[in-house]
C-alpha positions as CSV (number, residue, x, y, z in Angstrom):
1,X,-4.8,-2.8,8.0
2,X,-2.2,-2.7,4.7
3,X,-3.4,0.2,2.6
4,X,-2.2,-0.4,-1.3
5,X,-2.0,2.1,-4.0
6,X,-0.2,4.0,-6.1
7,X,1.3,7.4,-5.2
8,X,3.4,8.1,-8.5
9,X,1.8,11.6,-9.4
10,X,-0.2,14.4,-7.5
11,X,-3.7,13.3,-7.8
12,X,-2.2,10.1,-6.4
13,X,-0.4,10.9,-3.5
14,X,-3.3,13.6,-2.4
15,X,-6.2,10.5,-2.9
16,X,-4.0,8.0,-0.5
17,X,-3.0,11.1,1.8
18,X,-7.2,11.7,2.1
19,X,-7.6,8.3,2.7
20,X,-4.7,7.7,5.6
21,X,-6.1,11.1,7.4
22,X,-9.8,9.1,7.2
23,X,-8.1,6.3,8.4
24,X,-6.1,8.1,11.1
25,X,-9.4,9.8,12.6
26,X,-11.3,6.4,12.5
27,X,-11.6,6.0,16.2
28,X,-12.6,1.9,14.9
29,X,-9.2,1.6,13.4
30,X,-6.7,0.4,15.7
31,X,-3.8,0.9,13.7
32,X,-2.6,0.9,9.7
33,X,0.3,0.7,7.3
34,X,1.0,2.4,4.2
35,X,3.3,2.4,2.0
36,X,3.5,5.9,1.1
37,X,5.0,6.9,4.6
38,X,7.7,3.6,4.9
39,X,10.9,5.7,5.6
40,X,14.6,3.8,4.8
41,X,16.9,6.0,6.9
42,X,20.5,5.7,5.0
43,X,18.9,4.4,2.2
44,X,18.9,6.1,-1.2
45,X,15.8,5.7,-2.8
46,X,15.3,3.4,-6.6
47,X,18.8,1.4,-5.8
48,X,18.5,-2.6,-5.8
49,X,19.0,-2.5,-2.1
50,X,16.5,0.5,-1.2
51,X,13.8,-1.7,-2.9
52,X,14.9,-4.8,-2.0
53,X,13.9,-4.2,1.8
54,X,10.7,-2.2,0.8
55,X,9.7,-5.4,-0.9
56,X,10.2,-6.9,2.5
57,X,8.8,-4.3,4.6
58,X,5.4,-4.4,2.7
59,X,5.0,-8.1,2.0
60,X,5.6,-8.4,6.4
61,X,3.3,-5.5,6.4
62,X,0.8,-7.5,4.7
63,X,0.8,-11.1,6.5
64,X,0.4,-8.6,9.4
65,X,-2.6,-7.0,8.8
66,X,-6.0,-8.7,9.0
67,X,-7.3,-6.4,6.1
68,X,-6.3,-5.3,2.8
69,X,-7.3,-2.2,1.1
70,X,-6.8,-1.6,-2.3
71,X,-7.1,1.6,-4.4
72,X,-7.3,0.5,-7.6
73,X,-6.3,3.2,-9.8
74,X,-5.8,2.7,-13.7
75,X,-6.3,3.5,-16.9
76,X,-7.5,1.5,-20.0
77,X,-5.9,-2.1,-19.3
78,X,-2.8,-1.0,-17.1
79,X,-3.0,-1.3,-13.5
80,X,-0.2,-0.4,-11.1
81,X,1.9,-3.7,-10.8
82,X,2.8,-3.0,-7.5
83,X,-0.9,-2.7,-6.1
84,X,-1.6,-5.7,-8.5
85,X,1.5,-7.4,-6.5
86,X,-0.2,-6.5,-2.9
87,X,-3.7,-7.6,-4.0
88,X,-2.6,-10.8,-5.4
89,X,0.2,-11.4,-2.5
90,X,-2.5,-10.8,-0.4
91,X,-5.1,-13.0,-1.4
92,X,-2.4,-16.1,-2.2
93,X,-2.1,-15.4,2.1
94,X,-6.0,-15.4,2.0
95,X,-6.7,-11.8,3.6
96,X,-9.2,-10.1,3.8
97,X,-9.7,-7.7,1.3
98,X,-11.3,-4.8,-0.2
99,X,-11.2,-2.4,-3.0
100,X,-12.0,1.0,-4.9
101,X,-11.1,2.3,-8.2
């Protein structure tokens, strides 16, 4: 399972942290990945080459999984690009998918 969402803010990072402990203690889960947690040892964090191989990691991450699950968190018209990214990179690689707002 690829779990997608944004983790920019407090209220963020604490909804996707409640959701990978849920996850984690799912004895019917075999195994996920999220985002959130994807450590780049060496790598400094917002440079072209940092985010060039975490574009990699999760869209590998992605044809890997058998589910998608999106947290769909926005307001007004504005969605995270990068969860829109997953969601639609997903569905163009016709994965399963589910998600919540």
């Amino acid at each position: 399972m690829y779990l997608a969402g944004p983790f920019f803010d407090d209220e963020q990072v604490s909804r996707i942290e409640k959701l990978e402990n849920i996850l984690t203690n799912n004895p019917t889960v075999e195994s996920f990945f999220s985002p959130r947690t994807t450590n780049l040892p060496g790598e400094k964090p917002g440079t072209p080459e940092w985010a060039n191989k975490i574009y990699h990691e999760d869209v590998n991450e992605i044809l890997k999984a058998d589910l998608v699950f999106a947290v769909i968190d926005f307001t007004g018209e504005n969605v995270d690009s990068g969860t829109a990214f997953e969601i639609g990179y997903a569905v163009a690689n016709k994965k399963t998918g589910s998600c919540i707002s």
